[in-house]
N, C-alpha and C positions, 0 to 999 in steps of 0.2 A: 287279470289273467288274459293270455290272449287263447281266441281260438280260433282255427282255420277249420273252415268244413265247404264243402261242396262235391262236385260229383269227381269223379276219375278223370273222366274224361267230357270235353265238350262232344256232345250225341249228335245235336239237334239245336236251333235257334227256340223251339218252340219251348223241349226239353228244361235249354238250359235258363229262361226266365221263369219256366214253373219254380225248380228248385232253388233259386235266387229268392221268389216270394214268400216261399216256406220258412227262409232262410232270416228276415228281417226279422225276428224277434231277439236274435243276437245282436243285429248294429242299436237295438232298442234299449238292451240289456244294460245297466248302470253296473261297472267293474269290469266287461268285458269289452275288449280291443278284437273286434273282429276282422276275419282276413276271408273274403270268398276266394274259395281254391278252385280252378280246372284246368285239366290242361289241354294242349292244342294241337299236339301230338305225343304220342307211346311211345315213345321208338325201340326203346327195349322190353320188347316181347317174346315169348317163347315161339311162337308161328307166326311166320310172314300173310297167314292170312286172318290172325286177328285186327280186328279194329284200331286204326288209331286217332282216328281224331279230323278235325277237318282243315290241319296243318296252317302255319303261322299267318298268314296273310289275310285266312276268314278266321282264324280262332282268335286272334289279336283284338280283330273288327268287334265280333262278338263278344267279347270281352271287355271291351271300350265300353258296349252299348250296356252293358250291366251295371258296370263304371257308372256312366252316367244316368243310369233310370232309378238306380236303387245308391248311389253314395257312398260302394259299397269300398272299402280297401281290395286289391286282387293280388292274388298270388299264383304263378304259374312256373311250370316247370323248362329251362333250358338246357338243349344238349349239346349244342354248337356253339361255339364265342361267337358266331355272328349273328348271332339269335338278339347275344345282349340287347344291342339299339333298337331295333325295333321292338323288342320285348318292354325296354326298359321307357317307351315312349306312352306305355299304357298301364304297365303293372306298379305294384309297390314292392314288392317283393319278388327276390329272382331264385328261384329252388334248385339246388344243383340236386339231380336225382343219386340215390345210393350207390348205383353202379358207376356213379361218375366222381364219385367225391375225393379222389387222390387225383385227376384230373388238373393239372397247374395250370394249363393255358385257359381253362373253364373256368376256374376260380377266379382267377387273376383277371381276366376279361368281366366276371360280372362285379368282384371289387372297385373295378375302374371305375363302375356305375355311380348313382348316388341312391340307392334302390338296398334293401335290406337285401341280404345275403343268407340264406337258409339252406345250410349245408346234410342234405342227409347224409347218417349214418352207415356206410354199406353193411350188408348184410355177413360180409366175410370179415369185418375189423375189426380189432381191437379197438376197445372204447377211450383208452388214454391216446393209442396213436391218431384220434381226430385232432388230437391238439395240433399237429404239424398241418390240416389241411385249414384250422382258424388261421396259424399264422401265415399261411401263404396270403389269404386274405385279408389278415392288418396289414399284414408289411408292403403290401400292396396299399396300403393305405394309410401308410406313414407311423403306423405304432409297431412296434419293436417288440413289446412282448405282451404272453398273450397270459389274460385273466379274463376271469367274469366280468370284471366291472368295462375292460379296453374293450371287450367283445360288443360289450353293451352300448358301450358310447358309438361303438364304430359301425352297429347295425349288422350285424355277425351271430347268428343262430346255427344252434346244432338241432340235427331229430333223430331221436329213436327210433327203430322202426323191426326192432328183432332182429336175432341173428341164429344164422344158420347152425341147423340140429338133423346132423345125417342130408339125406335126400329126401326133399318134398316137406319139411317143415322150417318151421322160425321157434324160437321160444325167446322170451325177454329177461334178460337176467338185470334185474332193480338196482344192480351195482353200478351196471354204465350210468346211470340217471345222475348217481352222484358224483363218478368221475369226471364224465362229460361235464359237469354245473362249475367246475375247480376251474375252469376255463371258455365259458363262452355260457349264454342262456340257453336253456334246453328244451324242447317239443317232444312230447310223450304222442307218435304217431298209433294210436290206438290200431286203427283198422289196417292199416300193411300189415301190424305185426302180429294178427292171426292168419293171415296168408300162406297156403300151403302152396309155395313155388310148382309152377309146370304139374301140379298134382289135380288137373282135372284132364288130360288127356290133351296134349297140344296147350294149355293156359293155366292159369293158377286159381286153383280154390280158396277152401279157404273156410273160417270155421267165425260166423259174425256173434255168436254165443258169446263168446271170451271177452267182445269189444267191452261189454260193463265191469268183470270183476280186475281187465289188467288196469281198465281206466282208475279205478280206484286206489288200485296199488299203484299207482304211478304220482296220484295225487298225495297218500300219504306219504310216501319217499319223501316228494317235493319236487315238482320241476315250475316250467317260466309260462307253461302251456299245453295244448291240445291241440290233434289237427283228426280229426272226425270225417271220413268222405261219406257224403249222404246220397240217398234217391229216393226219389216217390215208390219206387218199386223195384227193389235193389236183385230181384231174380229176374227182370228185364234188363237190368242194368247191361251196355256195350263192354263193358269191361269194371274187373274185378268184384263184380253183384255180390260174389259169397262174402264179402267182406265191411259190406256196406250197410249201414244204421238205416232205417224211416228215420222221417222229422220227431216222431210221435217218443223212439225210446233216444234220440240224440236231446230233446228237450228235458226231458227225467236225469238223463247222465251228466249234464251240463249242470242240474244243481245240483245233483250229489258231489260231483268233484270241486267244486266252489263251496260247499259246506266242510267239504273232509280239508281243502287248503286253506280255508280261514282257518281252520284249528293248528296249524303249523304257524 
């Protein structure tokens, strides 16, 4: 099973090794393929005067230095195709975010990579028309059509991450889990997808309750993984807090969904 988890965003140097140490009993874990996530910049925010991050050139740094103090795998997010190289000189994984994911020059730019490809979901798409944004991405990378297994060889992920319901919410309909699976591996993004868009005044809320019972539903469906964003203290948290696990119920939920997918 893989799982991504770490914070939203890069806060702090001091910050982001706390939640890195919290974080090692997943690279410890026997069955799980871990991915530490953060990213370096937000750039799609509701207010230009939310937080974003301490931008490519020290979040990368920082980034590196996690890389190498803890062994960890990293995964980060890009918004720009010029991000690819320098991104791809330190991560494993290159995320296109949800609001980008019909993006061809962003796709195509970080298929060029040799770096797993982790496509979110956007929030306004139908779940079988992701099939069109894998295969820009194989065909980009020499496979012609697209299935689970081409997706899997060629390091091609999809994620879930809820889709929009009126103004100011997400709900997760369990059907994309299996559409999306007919064509690429899948990532059940728990914590986006209790996120209540722009619904806390200027930034997005968000309801952190829900992260245990959608994780479970998502694990009996069946997908290829988890991507959990944590903090020490998720009502401090610079961005997205409402939406965010402790260590304390992210290590509880992590066996429940690996007991409910072994039974699958």
């Amino acid at each position: 099973m893989t799982i991504i988890a770490g914070p939203c965003v890069i806060e702090s140097r001091e910050s982001l090794h706390k939640i890195a140490k919290n974080l090692t009993f997943l690279e410890e874990k026997e069955g799980i393929d871990f991915y530490f996530k953060a990213s370096f910049d937000k750039a799609n925010r509701t207010s230009l005067e939310s937080f974003r991050g301490p931008g490519l050139q020290e979040g990368l740094k920082l980034l590196d230095e996690i890389k190498r103090e803890f062994g960890f795998k990293i995964l980060t997010d890009i918004h720009e195709s010029a991000q690819v190289k320098p991104a791809s000189e330190v991560v494993d994984v290159l995320q296109i975010p949800a609001f980008l994911c019909r993006q061809t020059d962003l796709i195509v730019a970080a298929a060029k990579s040799d770096k797993i490809v982790n496509i979110k979901k956007g929030q306004f798409m139908n779940p079988s028309d992701m099939r069109y944004s894998v295969l820009k991405a194989l065909k980009t990378r020499g496979v012609e059509e697209v299935s689970y297994e081409n997706s899997k060889k060629s390091g091609i992920w999809l994620t879930e991450r809820g889709s929009s319901f009126g103004y100011g919410n997400l709900v997760v309909d369990m059907r994309s889990l299996v559409i999306m699976r007919e064509f690429a591996p899948v990532i059940f993004d728990a914590t986006h997808s209790v996120q209540m868009p722009g619904g806390s005044g200027g930034k997005s809320g968000g309801d952190s309750s829900f992260v245990p019972p959608l994780s479970k539903a998502a694990a009996a469906v069946g997908v290829d993984g988890f991507f959990f964003e944590t903090h020490f203290n998720p009502k401090e948290a610079l961005s997205d807090g409402a939406n965010m696990i402790t260590f304390e119920i992210l290590k509880d939920l992590v066996k429940t969904v690996e007991s409910i997918s072994n039974i699958n």
